[in-house]
N, C-alpha and C positions, 0 to 999 in steps of 0.2 A: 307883656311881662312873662319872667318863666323862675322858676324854680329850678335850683342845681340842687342835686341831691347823690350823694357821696355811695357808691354800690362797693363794698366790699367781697371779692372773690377769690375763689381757686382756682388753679390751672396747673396743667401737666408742662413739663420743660426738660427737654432731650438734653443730659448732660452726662460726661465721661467722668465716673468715676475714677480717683485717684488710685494708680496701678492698673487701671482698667484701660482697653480698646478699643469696645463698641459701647457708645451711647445706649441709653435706656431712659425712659419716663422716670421722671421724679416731680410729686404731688409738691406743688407750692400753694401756702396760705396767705401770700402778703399782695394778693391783687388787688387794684383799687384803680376805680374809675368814676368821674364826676361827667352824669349825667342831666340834660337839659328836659325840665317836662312844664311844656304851655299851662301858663296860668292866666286864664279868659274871663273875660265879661259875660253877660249876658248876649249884649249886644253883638261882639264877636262871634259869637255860638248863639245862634236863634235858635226856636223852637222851632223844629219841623212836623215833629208827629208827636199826636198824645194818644197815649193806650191806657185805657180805666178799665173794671172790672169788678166782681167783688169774689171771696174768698170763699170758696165750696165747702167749708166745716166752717165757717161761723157768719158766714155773709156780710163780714166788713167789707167797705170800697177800701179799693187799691187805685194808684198812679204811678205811672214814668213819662216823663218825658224824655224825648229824644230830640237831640240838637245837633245842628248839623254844622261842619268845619272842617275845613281843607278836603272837602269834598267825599266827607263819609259823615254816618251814622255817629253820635254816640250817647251812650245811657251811662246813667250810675248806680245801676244796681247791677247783679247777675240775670239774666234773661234765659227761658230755658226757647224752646223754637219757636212757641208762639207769639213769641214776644211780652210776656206773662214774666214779676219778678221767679226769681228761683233760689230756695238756701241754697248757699254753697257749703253748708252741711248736709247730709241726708235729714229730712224730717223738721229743719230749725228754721229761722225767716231772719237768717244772717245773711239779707243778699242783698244791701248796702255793700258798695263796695270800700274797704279797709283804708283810711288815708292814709297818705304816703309818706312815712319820717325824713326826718334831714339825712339818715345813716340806715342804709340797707346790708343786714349781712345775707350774703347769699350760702356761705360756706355751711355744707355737710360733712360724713365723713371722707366720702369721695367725689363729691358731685354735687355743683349749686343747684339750689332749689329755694324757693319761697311759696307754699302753695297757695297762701292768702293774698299776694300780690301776683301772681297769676304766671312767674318765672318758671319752668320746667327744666333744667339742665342735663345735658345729655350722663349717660354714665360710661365710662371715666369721664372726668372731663377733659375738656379740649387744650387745644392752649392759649396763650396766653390772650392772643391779637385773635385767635376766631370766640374767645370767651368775650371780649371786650367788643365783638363787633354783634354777636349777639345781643346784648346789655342791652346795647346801642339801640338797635330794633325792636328790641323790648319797650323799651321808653317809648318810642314812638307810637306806643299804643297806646299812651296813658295820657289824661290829661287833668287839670284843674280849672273846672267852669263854677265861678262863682263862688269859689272855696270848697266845691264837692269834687270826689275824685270822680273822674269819669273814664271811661273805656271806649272805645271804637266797636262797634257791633254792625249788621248786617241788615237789608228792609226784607221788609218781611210782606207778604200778600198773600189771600185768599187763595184755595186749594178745593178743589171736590174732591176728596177720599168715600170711597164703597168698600163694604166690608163682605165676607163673604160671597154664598155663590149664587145669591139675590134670591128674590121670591123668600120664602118663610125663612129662608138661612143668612140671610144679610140685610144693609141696612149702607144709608148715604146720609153724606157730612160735608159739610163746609167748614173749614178750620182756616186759621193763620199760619202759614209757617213761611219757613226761608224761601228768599223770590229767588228762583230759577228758573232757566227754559222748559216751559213745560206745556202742552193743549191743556192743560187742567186748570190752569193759575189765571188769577185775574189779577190787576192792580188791589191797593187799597182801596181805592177813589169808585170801584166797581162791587161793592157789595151787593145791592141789588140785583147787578147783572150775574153774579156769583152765584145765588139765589135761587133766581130762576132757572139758570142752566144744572144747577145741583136737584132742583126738582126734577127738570126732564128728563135728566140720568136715572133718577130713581123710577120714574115711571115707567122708563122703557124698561129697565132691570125687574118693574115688578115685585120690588121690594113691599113687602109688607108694614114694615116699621116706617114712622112718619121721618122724612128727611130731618134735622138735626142743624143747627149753627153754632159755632162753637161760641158760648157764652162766655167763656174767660176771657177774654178781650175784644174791647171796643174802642176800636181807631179813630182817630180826628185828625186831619189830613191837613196840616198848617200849612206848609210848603208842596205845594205839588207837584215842582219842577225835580223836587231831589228823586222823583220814583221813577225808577227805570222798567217796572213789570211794567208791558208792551197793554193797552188797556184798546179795547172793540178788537182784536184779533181776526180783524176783516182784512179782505185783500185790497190792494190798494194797486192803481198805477199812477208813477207820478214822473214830471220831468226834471232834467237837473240843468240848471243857466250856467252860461261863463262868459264875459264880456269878452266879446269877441268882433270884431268889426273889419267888413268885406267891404271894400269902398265898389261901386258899380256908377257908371255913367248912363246916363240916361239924353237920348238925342233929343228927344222934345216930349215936352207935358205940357200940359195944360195948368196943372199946380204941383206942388209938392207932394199932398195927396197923390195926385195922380203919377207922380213919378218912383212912391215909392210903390205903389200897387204896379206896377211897370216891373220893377225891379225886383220884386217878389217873383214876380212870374219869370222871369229871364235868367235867374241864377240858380244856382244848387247849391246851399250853402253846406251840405254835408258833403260836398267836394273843394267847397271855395276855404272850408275851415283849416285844409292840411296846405291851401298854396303857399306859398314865400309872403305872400301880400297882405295874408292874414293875421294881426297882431294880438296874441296871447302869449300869458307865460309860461315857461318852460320849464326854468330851474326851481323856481320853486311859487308852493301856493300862497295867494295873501288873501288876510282873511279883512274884506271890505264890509264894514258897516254902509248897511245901501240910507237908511235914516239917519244919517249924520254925515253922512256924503251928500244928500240931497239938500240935507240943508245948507251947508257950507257951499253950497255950488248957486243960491239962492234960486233953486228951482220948486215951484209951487204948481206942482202935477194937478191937484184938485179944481183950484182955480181957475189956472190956465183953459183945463175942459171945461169948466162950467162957463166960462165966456167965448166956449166956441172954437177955442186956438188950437196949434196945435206946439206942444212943450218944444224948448229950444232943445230938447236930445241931444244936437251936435255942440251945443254950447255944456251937456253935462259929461259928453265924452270927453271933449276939449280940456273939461277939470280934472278926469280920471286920467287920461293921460299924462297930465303935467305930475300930478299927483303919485303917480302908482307907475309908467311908464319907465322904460329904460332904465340906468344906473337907481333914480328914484325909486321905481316899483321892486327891486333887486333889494338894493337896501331898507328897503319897507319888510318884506318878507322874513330877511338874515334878521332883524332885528325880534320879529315876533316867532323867529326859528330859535333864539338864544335863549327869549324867554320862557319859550318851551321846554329846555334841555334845564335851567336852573329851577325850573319850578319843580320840572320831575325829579330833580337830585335834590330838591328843596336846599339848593344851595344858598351859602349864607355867606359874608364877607369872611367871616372868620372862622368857617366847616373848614374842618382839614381832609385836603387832599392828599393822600396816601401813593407814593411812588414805591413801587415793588421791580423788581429786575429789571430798572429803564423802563416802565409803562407806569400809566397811572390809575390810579382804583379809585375808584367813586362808589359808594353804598347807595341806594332808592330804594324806598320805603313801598316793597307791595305786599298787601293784603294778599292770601290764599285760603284757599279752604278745598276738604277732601272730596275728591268726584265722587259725586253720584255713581258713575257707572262703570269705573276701573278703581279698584282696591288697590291701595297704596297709592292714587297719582294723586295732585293736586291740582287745583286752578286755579285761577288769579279771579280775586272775588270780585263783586258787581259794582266794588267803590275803587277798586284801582283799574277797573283793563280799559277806562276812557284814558287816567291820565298817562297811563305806558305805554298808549295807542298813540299820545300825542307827542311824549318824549321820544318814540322812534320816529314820529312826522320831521320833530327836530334836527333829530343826531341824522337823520336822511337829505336834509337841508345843509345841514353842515360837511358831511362828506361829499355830495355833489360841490358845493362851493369852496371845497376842501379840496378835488381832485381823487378823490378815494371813488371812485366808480363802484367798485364790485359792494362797498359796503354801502353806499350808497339803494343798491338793489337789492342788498340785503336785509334793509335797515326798512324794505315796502315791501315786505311779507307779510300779510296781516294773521296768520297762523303763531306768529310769536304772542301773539295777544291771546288767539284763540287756544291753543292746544294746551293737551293736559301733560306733567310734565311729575317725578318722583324729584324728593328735597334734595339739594346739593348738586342734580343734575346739571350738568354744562349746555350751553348752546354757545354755537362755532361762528363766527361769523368772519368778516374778512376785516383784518386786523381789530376786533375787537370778541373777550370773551365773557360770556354772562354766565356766572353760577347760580342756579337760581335755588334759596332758600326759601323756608315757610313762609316767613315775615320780611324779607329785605330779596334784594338781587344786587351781586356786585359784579359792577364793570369794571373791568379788565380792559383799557387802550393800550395798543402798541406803543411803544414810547413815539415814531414819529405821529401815530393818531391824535395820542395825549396831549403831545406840544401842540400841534394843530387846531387841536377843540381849545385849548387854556387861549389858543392866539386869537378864535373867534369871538369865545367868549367875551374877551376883554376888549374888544374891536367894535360889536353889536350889542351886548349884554353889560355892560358895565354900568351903566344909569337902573336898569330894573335889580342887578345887583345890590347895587348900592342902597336902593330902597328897601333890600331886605336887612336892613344891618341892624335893626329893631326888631 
């Protein structure tokens, strides 16, 4: 279900005054926009994390909980970093967040604002279609679980912070704060390991004061797959599989066994993997459940070794290739390549598609926040750069099977995901342009791009569409 809710605003509008020549700004008040904001169950939005605590001048318990949906975080209060409510007055415990009326006026004297529903509008304002595309992303942040308003916020993990220059002048802590890349941070799920390593800091530094954990908040870890702080920070080597199959003849064995221990020895498979002979895909990757292919191939790995045998293999390749192989495996792919591009534009039967000078524009919903380490950039927060990571595996699927080569190669550079980037900055790509905003990025297709992705879309994508039409 969802809630429309009516956003009334201003915008600026280039027009020639009468007797006049050149165009100039003139403020309009009669903007209006009907806005869509999720209204969820419980069920739909699970619990992920609970953070308890009590209150440092009167030691009442405090709660939030944190439920997770469309692959982020969100609370319904104000949260300040630790994850801990926070007024959104100075000094007051107004951090409940404000429910949302049927009628938002955003209108100031120059410039929409609402500081209690969390809208910031530029001053002057803009116009008409980047006020309205704002709005847009605005909402996107908001939601209603269970009749409470809720907000999209950030995970939070464990930190060793030292103060001062140790020995009698400093002092070490364990605290919550926002998860980023850091040797210092631990999961939630690593408290204890947080603990001890925040000891041995302090030990070595010599600190005089006793180590410290920060009591305002205490996490309970409901969902543990939603946490993405990296937890044992050990080195790891690991290998990576691809179904790959070298056929090799064998002139005589003794058994199967022994012909394929023959064949092991006789072949190079990290030569035999690039010949003609050898069959993998190329255009694009599919993403195979090995537990629900094994089943459906009635193959009983367990068994089978426990009585000695050995698995029919070539009876479960026989399935993978009927299945997954040639025009099949092609079409397998295009179709979870579609569903990747509408889920990252959270495309919906009835999302309007914006054509601008013969191209088409699409809006996606990414989360950012300010770096760390260069003043003024941004980056794409820890709940969007999986799915923009996979929305470009898509739109990369689509221009190779599209014939668009260069953006095809443009579209597997994993640096668009990673790098830090200032608001409204452009990225170039080959027939496609990305502006990237705070809260949204808009795609910009060539117009022959555009026609191409609407002709894939509706060719492989059109059944996962269609199921979003609710």
């Amino acid at each position: 279900m969802s809630r429309f809710i009516k956003v009334l605003f201003l915008y600026n509008e280039s027009v020639i005054q009468p007797r006049g020549r050149k165009p100039r700004n003139e403020l309009k008040r009669d903007g209006e926009i009907i806005v869509e904001i999720p209204d969820l169950t419980g069920k739909q939005a699970p619990v992920a994390l609970k953070a308890s605590g009590r209150w440092h001048d009167t030691g009442e318990p405090w709660s939030a909980d944190y439920r997770w949906w469309r692959e982020e975080l969100w609370v319904s209060v104000n949260t300040d970093t630790s994850g801990a409510p926070l007024g959104r007055s100075r000094g007051c415990t107004d951090w409940d967040w404000p429910h949302i009326p049927g009628v938002i006026d955003l209108r100031f004297r120059r410039h929409n604002e609402d500081c209690d529903l969390g809208y910031h509008g530029p001053f002057p304002a803009k116009t008409k279609a980047e006020t309205r595309a704002d709005i847009q992303a605005w909402a996107k942040r908001h939601a209603i679980i269970e009749g409470r308003p809720y907000r999209a916020t950030y995970e939070r993990c464990y930190e060793i912070c030292t103060f001062g220059v140790a020995g009698n002048h400093g002092g070490t802590a364990v605290v919550s704060t926002a998860a980023r890349a850091n040797s210092r941070k631990f999961s939630l799920l690593e408290r204890d390991r947080a603990l001890a390593e925040g000891a041995r800091v302090a030990e070595a530094r010599g600190d005089t004061k006793p180590m410290t954990v920060n009591g305002d908040v205490d996490w309970e870890v409901v969902m543990p797959a939603v946490l993405t702080t990296p937890s044992g920070n050990q080195a790891y080597r690991v290998h990576l599989y691809t179904v790959v199959r070298v056929p090799v003849d064998v002139a005589g064995a003794s058994s199967q066994v022994d012909a394929i221990a023959q064949a092991e020895r006789s072949v190079d498979l990290h030569r035999d993997f690039r010949q003609h002979d050898a069959e993998f895909a190329e255009e694009s990757r599919i993403a195979i459940d090995q537990a629900d292919e094994i089943k459906e191939a009635n193959l009983d790995l367990r068994e089978t070794l426990a009585k000695g045998e050995i698995p029919d293999l070539d009876g479960f390749w026989t399935h993978l290739q009927r299945k997954f192989g040639g025009d099949a495996g092609r079409r397998v792919a295009y179709v979870q390549a579609a569903k990747a591009i509408i889920d990252g534009f959270y495309l919906r039967p009835d999302k309007e598609v914006r054509r601008v000078g013969g191209g088409v524009v699409i809006d996606a919903s990414v989360g950012s926040e300010a770096s760390y380490v260069s003043r003024g950039l941004r980056r794409i927060s820890t709940y969007s750069d999986r799915r923009v990571a996979t929305l470009f595996q898509g739109l990369r699927a689509f221009a190779r099977k599209s014939g668009f080569a260069q953006l095809a190669a443009d579209c597997n550079n994993g640096n668009i995901v990673r790098d830090e980037y200032a608001s409204r900055e452009k990225l170039l790509l080959s027939g496609l342009e990305v502006t990237r905003f705070n809260d949204k990025w808009q795609f910009k297709f060539a117009s022959q791009v555009g026609a191409a992705l609407e002709i894939f879309i509706s060719e492989f994508g059109a059944e996962h569409l269609a199921s979003r039409a609710n």
